[in-house]
Every structure is written in C-alpha cells, then in structure tokens.
C-alpha positions in Angstrom: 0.0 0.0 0.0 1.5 3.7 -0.8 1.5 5.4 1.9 1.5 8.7 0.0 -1.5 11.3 0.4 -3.9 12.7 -2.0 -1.7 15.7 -2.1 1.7 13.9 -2.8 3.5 14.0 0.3 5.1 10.9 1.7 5.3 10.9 5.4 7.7 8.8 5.6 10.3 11.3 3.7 8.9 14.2 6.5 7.6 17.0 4.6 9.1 16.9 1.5 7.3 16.1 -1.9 8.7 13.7 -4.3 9.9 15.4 -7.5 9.1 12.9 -10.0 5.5 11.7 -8.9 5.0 8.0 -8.7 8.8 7.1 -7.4 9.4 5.9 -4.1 13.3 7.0 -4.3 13.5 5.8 -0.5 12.5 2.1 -1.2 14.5 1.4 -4.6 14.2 -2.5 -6.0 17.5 -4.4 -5.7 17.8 -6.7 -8.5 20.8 -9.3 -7.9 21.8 -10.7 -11.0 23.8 -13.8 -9.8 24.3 -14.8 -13.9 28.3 -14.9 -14.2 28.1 -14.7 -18.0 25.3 -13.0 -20.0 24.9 -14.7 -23.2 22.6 -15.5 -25.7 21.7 -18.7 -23.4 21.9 -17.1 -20.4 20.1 -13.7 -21.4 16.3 -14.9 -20.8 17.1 -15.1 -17.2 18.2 -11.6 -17.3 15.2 -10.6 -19.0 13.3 -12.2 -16.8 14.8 -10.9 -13.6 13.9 -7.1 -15.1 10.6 -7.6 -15.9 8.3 -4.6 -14.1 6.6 -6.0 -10.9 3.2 -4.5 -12.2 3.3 -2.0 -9.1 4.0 1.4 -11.2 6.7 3.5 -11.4 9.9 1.7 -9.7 13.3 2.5 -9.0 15.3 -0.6 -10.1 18.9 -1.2 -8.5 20.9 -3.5 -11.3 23.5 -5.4 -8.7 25.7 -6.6 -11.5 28.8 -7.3 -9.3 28.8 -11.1 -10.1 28.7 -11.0 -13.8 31.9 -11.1 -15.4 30.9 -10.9 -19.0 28.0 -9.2 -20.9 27.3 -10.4 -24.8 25.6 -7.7 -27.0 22.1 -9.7 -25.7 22.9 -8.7 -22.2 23.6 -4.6 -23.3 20.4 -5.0 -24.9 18.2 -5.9 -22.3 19.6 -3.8 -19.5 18.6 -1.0 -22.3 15.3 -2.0 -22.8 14.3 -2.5 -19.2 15.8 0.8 -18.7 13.8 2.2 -21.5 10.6 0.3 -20.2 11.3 1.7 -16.5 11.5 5.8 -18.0 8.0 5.2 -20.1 6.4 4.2 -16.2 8.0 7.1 -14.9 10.8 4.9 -13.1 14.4 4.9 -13.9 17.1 1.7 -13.7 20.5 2.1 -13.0 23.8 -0.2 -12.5 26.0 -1.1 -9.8 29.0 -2.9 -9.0 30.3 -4.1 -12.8 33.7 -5.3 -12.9 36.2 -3.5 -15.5 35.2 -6.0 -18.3 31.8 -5.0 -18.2 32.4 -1.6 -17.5 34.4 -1.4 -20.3 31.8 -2.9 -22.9 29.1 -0.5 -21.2 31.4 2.6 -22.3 32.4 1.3 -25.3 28.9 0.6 -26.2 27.9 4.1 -24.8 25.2 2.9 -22.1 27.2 4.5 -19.6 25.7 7.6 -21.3 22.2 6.3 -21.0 22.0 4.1 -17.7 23.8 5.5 -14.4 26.1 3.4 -13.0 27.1 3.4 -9.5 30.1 1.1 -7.6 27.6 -0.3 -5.1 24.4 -1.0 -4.2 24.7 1.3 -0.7 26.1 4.3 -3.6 23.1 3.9 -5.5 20.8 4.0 -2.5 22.8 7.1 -1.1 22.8 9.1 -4.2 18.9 8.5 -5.4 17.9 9.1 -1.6 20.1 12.7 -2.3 18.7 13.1 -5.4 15.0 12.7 -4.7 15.8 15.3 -1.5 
C-alpha cells in the first residue's frame, strides 16, 4: 500500500514532496543478478529478472557485481528495461560491474544512458540525495 496522500507527500520522507510523482526514491528495487556470463543462453534469465513488478513506477537497482561478462544480448536488455522503466516514470541504474563490463558498457555508450554506480549502498545514497 503507498502510503502517499492525495496531495503527494510521503510521510515517511517528513515534509518533503517527491519530485518525479510516482517514485518511491527511499525504497528502490535491488535486482541481484547472480548470472556470471550474460549470453545469448543465459540472457532470458536476465530478462526475466527485469521484468516490471506491475506496481507502477519503480526504482530498479541492477547489482551486476557477479557477472563477469556481458554479450551484446545482455547490453540490450539492461537497455530495454531501462527504456521500459523511464515510459512508467521509473528509472534503472547499475552497480558494482567489474572492468570487463564496464568497459563494454562505455564502449557501447550505455554509460551515457543508464547511471552506473560502484555499489548497491552508492546507489541508494545518491537517489535518496537526489529525490531530497
């Protein structure tokens, strides 16, 4: 249940209104991808794991610290779920890639697109600023 009044303040952020109506910045979804290698075989799992819980707007927390490689299948998924999550009003961002996937991410320019952060506790920290 969101706890949010009619008039779009959350009392659990005090007095503050969010600024992008519809995200609960304080309660982001942590998605742990625990997929090593993101392939063409292993890519439906990933898909899966994105798909939009069906609650709204969401804040989705990508924990890719445990994948160590990401095929062209991979980059596009994490794009479309990204893409999916701004058209609900939501956003998706990354954390924790190692420098292989790092790497691919810049070369392929969704760095530019999809915020990456080095942990989950970074990502939390700078949406909760953000949203302030």
């Amino acid at each position: 249940m969101d706890p949010r009044r009619q008039d779009g303040v959350d009392p659990r952020r005090g007095d503050g209104v969010d600024p992008r109506p519809g995200i609960d910045p304080v309660d982001p979804v942590v998605v742990p991808v625990e997929i090593e290698d993101i392939d063409e075989l292993t890519a439906p799992e990933l898909e899966d794991l994105l798909q939009p819980a069906g609650r709204g707007p969401e804040v989705l927390i990508v924990d890719l610290s445990r994948v160590q490689f990401m095929s062209s299948t991979g980059i596009r998924i994490l794009v479309m779920a990204w893409r999916r999550a701004q058209l609900m009003g939501g956003d998706l961002v990354i954390t924790g890639c190692s420098d292989l996937v790092a790497r691919v991410l810049r070369i392929c320019g969704v760095d530019k697109l999809i915020t990456c952060y080095p942990s989950v506790t970074d990502a939390r920290r700078a949406l909760t600023v953000s949203a302030s």
